[in-house]
C-alpha positions as CSV (number, residue, x, y, z in Angstrom):
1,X,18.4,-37.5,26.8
2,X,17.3,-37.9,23.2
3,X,16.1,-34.4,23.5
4,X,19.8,-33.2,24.3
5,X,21.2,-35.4,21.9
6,X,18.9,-34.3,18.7
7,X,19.5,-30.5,20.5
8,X,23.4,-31.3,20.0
9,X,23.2,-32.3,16.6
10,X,21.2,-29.6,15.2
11,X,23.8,-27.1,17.1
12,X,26.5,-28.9,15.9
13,X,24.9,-28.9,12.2
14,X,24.5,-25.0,12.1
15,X,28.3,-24.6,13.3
16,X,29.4,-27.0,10.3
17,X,26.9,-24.3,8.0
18,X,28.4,-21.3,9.5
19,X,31.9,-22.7,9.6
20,X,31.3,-23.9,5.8
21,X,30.4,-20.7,4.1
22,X,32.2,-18.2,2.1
23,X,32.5,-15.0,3.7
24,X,32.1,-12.7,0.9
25,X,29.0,-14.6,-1.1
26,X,27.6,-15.8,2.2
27,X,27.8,-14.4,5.3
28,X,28.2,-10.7,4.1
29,X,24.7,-10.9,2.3
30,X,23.3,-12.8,5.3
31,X,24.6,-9.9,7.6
32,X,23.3,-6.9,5.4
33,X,20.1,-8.5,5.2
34,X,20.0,-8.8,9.2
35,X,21.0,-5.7,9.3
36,X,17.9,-4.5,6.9
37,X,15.3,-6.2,9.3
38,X,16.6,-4.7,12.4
39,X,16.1,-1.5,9.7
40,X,12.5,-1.9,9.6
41,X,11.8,-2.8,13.4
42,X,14.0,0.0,14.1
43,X,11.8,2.4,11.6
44,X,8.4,0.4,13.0
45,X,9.7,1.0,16.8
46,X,11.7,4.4,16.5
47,X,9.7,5.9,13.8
48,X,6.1,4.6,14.3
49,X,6.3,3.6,10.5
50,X,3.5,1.5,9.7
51,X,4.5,-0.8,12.7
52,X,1.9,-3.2,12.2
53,X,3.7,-4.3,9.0
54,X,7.3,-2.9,9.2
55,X,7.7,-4.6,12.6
56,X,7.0,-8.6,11.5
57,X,8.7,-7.7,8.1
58,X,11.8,-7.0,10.3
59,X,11.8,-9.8,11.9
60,X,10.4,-12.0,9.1
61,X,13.6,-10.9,7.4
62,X,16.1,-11.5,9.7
63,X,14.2,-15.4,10.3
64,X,14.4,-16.1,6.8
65,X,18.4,-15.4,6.4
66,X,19.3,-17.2,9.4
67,X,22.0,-20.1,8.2
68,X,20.1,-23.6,7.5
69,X,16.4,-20.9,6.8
70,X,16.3,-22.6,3.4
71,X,16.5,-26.4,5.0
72,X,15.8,-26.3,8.5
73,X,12.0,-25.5,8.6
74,X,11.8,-21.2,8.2
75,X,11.2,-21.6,4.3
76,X,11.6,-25.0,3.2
77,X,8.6,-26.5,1.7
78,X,7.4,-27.9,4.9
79,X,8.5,-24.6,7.0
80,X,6.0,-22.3,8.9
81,X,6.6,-19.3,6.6
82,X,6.4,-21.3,3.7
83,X,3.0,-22.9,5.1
84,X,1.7,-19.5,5.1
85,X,2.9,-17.8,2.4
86,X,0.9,-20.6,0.4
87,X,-1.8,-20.2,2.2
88,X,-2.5,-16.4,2.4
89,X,0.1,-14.8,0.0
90,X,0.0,-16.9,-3.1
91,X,-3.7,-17.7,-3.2
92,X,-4.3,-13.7,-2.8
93,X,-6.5,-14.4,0.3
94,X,-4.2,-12.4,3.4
95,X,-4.6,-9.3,1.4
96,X,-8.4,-9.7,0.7
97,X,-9.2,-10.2,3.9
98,X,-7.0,-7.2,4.8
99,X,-9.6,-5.4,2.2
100,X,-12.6,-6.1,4.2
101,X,-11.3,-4.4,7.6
102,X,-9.9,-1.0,5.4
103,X,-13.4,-1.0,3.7
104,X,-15.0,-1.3,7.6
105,X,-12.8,1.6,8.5
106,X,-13.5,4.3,5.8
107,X,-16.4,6.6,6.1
108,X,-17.2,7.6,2.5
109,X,-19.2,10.6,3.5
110,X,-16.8,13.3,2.5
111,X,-16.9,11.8,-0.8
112,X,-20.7,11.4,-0.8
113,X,-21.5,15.2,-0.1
114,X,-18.7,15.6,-3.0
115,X,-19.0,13.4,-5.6
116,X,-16.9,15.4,-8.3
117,X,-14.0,14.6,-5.6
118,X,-13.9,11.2,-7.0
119,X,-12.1,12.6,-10.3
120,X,-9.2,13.6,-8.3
121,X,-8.8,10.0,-7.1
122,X,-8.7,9.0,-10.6
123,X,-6.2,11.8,-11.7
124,X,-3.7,10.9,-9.2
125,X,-3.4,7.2,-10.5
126,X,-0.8,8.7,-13.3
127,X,1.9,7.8,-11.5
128,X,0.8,4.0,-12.1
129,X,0.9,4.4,-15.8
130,X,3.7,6.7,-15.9
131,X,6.0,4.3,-14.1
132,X,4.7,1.6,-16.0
133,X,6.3,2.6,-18.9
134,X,9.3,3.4,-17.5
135,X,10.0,0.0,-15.7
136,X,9.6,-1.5,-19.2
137,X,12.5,0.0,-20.1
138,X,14.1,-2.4,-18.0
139,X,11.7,-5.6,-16.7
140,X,9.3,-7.7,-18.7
141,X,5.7,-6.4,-19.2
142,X,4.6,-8.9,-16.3
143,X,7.5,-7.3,-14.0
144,X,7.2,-4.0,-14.6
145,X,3.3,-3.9,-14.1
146,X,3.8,-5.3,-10.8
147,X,6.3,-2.5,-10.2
148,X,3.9,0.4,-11.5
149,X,1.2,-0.9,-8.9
150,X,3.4,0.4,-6.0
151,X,1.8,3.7,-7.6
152,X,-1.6,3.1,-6.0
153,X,-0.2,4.1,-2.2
154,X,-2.0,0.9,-1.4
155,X,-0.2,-1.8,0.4
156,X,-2.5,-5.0,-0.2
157,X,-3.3,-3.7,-3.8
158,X,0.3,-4.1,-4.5
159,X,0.5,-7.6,-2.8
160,X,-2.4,-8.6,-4.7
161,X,-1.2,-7.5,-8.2
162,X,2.8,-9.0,-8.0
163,X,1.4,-12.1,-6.5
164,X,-1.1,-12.5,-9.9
165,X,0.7,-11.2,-12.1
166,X,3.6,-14.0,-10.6
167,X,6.3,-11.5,-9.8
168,X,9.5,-12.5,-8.6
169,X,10.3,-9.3,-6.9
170,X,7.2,-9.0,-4.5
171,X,9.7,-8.6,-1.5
172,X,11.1,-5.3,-3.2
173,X,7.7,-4.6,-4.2
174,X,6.2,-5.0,-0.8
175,X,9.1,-2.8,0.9
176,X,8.9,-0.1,-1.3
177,X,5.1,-0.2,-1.2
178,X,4.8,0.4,2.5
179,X,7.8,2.4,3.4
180,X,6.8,4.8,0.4
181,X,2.9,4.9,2.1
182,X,4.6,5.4,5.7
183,X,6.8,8.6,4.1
184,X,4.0,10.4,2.8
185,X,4.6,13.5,5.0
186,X,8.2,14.1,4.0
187,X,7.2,12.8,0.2
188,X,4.6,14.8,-0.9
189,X,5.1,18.7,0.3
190,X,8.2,19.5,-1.7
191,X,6.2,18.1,-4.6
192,X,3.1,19.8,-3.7
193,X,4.8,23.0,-2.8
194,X,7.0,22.7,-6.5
195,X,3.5,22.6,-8.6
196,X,1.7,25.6,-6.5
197,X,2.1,29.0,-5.9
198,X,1.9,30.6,-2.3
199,X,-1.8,32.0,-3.8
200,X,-3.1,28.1,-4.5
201,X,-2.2,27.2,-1.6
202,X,-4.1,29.7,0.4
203,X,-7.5,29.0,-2.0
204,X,-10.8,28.2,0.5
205,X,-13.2,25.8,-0.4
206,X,-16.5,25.9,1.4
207,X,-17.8,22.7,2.6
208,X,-21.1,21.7,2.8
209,X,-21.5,19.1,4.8
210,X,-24.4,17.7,3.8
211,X,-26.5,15.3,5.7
212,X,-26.2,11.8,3.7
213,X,-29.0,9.3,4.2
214,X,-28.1,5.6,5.4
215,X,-29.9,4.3,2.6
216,X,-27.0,6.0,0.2
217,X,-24.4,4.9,2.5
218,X,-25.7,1.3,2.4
219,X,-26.5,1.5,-1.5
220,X,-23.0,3.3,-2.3
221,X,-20.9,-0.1,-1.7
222,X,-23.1,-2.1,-3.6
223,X,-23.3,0.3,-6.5
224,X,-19.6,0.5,-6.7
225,X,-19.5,-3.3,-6.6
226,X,-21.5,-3.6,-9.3
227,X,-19.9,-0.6,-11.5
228,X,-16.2,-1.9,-10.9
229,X,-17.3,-5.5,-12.0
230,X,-18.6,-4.3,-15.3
231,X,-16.0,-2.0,-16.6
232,X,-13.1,-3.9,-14.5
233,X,-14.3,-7.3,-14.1
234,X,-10.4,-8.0,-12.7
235,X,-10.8,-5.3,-9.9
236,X,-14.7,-7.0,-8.6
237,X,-12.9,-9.5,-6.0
238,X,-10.7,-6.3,-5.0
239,X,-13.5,-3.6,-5.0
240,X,-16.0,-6.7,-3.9
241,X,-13.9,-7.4,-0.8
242,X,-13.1,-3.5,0.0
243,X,-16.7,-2.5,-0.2
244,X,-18.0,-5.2,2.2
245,X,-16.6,-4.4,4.2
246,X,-18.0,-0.7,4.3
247,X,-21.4,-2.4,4.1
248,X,-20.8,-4.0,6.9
249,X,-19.8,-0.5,9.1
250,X,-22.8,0.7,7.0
251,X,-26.0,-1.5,7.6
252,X,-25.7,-0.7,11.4
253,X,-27.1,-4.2,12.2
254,X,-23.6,-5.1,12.2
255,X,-22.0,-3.1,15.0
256,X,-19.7,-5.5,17.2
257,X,-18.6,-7.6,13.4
258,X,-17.5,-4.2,11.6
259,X,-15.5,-3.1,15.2
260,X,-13.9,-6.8,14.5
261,X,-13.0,-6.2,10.8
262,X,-11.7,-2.7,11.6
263,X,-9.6,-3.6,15.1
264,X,-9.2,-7.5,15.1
265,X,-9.0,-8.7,11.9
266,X,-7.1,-6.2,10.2
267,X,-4.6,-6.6,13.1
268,X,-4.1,-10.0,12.7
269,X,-3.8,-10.0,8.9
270,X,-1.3,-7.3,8.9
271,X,1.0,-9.1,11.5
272,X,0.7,-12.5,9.4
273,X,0.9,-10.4,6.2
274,X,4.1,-9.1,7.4
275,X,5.9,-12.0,8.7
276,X,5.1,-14.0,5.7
277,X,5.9,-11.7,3.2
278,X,9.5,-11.8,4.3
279,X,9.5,-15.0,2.6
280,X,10.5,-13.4,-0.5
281,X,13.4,-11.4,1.1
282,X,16.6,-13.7,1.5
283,X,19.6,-12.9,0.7
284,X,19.6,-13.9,-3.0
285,X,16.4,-12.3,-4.4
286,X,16.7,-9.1,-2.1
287,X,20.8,-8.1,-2.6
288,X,20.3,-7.0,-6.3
289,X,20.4,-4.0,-8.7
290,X,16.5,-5.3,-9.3
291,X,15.9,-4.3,-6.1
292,X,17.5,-0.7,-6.1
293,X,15.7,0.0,-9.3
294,X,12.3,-1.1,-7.8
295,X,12.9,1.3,-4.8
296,X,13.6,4.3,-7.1
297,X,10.8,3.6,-9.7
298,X,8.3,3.2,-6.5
299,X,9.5,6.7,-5.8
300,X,8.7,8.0,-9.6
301,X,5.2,6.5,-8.9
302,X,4.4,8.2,-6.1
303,X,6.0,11.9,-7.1
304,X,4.0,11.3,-10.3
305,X,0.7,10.4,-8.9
306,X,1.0,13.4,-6.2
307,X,2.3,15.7,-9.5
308,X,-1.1,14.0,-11.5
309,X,-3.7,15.1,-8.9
310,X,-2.1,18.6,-8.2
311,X,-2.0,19.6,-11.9
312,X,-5.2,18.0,-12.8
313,X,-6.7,20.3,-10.3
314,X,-5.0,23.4,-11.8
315,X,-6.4,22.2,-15.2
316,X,-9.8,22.4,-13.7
317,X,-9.2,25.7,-12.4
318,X,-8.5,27.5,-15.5
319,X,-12.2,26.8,-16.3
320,X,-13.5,27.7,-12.8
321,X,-14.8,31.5,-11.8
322,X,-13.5,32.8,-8.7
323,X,-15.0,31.5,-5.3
324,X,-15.5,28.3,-7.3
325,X,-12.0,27.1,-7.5
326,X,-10.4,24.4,-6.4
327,X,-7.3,24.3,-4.0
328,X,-4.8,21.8,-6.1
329,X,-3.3,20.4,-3.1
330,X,-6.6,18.9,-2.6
331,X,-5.1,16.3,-6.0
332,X,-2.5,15.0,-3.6
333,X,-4.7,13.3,-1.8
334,X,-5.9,11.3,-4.6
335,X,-3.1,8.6,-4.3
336,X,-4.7,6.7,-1.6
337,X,-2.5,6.4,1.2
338,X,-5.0,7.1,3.5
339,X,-5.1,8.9,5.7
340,X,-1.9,10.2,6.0
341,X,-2.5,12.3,2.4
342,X,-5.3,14.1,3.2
343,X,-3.8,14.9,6.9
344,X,-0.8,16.6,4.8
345,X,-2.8,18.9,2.3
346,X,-4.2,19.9,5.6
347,X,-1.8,21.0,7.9
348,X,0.2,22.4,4.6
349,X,-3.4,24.5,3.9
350,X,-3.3,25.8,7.9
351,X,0.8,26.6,7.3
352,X,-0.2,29.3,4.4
353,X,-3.8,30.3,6.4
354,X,-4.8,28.8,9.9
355,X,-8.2,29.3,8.9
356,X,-7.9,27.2,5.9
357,X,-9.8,24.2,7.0
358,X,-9.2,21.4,4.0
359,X,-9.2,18.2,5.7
360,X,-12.8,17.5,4.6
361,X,-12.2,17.7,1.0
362,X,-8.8,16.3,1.4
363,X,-10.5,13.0,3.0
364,X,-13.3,12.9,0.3
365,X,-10.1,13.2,-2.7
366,X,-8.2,10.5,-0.3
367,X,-11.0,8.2,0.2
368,X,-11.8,8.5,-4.2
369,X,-8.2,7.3,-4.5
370,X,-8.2,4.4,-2.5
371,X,-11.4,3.4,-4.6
372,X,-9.7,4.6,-8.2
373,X,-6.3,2.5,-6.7
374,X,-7.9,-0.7,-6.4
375,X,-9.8,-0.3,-9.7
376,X,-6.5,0.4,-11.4
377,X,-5.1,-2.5,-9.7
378,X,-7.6,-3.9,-11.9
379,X,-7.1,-2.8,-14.9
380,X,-3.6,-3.7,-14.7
381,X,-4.4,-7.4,-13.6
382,X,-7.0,-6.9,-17.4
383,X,-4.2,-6.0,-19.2
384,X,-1.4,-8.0,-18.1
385,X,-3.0,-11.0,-16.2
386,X,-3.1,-14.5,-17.5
């Protein structure tokens, strides 16, 4: 009976809630932001855009704009999503741990038979910078380096960086980060195709393929580790956490844990990472001009980093004999989304020659970036960090 009763009161409270806001300042932004999660679950569902994330997000969002969210337990200070947003989002550690199952599921042998590739992953960082200066047209320093970072086409990067950095517009951040990533393949041709001519496009590059031993795959993380933490002692936890686990798909002592990282863990992260994250995405931080602005700069960044690693290419070239050139759609792939980048520049080399095979070198470029993301992710944290 007390069950019922307390049941009855609470309904009875939400009706009073409803019943007591305004309809313009209230209930409209409550029902545009329902109407953005079922957005994302309808994208996540429909679309197959990075379900994983888009799909909890969705629903995080609607949870979090429900009336009494900010008083009844969703994000008060005793509330589940508040519980772990503390516990994963603010202290950094959800997207960490999402770090170790991406660096479990790259293979860094492309790169490894390739190693110039790994300029191209730093080239097509640009975008970062570029937008950097632009949002500070507009936001604080702090604000608009947290922005930038949606440039490195790497979802936990970006959550890592806002949260440091203490930015009030991770929600935006996080949304633009992700759906950006998850429209690679209508993003980047109309770019790519603007910066090259039909001829580019159709350029071969040979590959190799060379055998590469397990003791440089095993060596390679560490090395990195080490590298990152001495010229960007801010990126070493990133890089640290990213290239452990690659060591640990590496050693091959570690079978069954790095099929974990990769399947299980990642998984699970993503799903918490999602729902949590929606934290930030109520009505009254997510319904402003902020938020359009962060959208449309998140776009800038990725246009520029595609534009950086396609031109820097056709820099290289103009030093390069024939047979030796490089294909500057290969660039694109240097902005880390992986691995949806490097599947673009190759089915947009097989559309102009469907015996241009650039997947390969497309994956070595794409693999460099997510590596050149993080550390600029870094960097940023060097600059602008307290």
């Amino acid at each position: 009976m007390e069950t019922l009763m307390d049941f009855g009161t609470k309904i009875m409270s939400l009706f009073e809630a409803v019943m007591g806001m305004d309809f313009t300042s209230e209930i409209v932004p409550m029902l545009i932001m329902w109407a953005i999660g079922g957005l994302l679950i309808y994208l996540a569902i429909a679309k197959d855009m990075e379900p994983t994330l888009l799909l909890p997000m969705g629903f995080g969002t609607i949870l979090v704009n429900l009336p009494l969210a900010l008083t009844e337990g969703v994000i008060s200070e005793h509330g589940a999503i508040e519980v772990l947003y503390n516990a994963g989002v603010a202290n950094e550690l959800f997207p960490l741990l999402l770090f170790i199952g991406i660096g479990a599921m790259i293979d860094f042998g492309p790169l490894l038979s390739n190693p110039k590739l790994m300029i191209f992953g730093a080239a097509a960082q640009f975008g970062i910078f570029f937008t950097l200066s632009v949002a500070s047209l507009f936001f604080p320093i702090n604000e608009a380096a947290s922005i930038a970072i949606i440039g490195a086409a790497d979802g936990p990067t970006s959550i890592f960086v806002a949260t440091a950095l203490g930015s009030k517009y991770i929600g935006a951040i996080i949304v633009a980060a992700y759906s950006y990533m998850a429209l690679v393949p209508i993003v980047q041709p109309p770019v790519i195709k603007l910066l090259t001519t039909k001829k580019e496009r159709k350029i071969r590059m040979k590959y190799e393929g060379k055998a590469i031993s397990k003791r440089t795959r095993i060596l390679f993380p560490i090395v990195v580790s080490i590298i990152a933490g001495v010229v960007s002692p801010q990126s070493a936890v990133l890089i640290g956490f990213l290239m452990f686990g690659n060591l640990i798909r590496e050693c091959g002592v570690l079978d069954s844990l790095s099929e974990t990282a990769q399947k299980v863990l990642a998984n699970l992260i993503t799903i918490l990472l999602g729902i949590t994250v929606a934290r930030n995405m109520n009505a009254d931080a997510f319904l402003t001009w902020e938020t359009a602005l962060i959208l449309g700069l998140g776009l800038v960044a990725f246009i520029f980093d595609t534009a950086g690693g396609v031109l820097f290419a056709k820099f290289l070239n103009l030093f390069l004999p024939e047979g030796k050139k490089f294909n500057p759609m290969i660039g694109a792939a240097g902005i880390s989304a992986f691995p949806m980048s490097s599947r673009v520049v190759h089915k947009l080399g097989l559309e102009e020659d469907n015996q241009n095979f650039l997947l390969m070198h497309a994956t070595g470029v794409n693999v460099s970036g997510q590596v050149a993301s993080v550390i600029a992710g870094g960097m940023i944290l060097n600059f602008f960090g307290n």
